[in-house]
C-alpha positions in Angstrom: 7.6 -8.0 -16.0 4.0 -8.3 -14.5 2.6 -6.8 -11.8 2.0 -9.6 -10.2 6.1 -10.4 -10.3 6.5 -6.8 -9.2 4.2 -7.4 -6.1 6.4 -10.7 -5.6 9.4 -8.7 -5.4 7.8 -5.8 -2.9 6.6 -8.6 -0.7 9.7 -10.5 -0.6 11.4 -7.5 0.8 8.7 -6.6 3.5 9.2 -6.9 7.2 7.0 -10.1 8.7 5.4 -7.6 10.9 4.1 -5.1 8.2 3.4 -8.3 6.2 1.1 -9.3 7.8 -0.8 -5.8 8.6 -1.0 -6.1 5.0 -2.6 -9.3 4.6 -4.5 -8.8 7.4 -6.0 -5.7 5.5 -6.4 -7.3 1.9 -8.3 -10.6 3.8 -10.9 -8.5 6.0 -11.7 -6.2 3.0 -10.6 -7.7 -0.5 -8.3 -6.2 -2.8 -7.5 -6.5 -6.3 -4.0 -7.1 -7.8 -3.5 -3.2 -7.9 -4.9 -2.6 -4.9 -2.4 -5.3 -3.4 0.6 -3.7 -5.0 -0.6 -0.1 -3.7 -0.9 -1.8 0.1 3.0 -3.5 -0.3 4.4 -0.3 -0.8 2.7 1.3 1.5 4.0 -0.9 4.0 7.6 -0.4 2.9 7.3 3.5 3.5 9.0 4.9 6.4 6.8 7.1 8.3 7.6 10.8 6.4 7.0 8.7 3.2 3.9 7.7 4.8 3.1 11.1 6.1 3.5 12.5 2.6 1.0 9.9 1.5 -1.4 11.2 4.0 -1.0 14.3 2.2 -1.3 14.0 -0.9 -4.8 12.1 -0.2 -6.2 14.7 2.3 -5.0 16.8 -0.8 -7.1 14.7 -2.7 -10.0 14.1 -1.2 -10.3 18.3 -0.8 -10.2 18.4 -4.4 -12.8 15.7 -4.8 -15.1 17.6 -2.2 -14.4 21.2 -4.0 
């Protein structure tokens, strides 16, 4: 399996709405086929997934800063 048929298979199961957030975002700034698959599940969080995500980068981007 591919990534690309993984990203298939996320999209697929996304609401219209956060669909086309997602789009939205990948068209006004690029992405690549990672990136893409990062953004789709994203969108399928709910919002403590979401929240977590948040995070874990704030985590990250202290660590980067440190």
């Amino acid at each position: 399996m591919t990534l690309n048929d993984l990203l298939a298979d996320v999209l697929d199961q996304l609401p219209k709405d956060r669909r086309k957030a997602m789009d939205a975002m990948t068209e006004k700034f690029g992405a690549s086929d990672t990136f893409r698959f990062t953004l789709a599940l994203l969108a399928g969080c709910d919002s403590r997934e979401r929240r977590l995500v948040r995070m874990m980068l704030n985590e990250i981007e202290q660590l980067d800063i440190g």
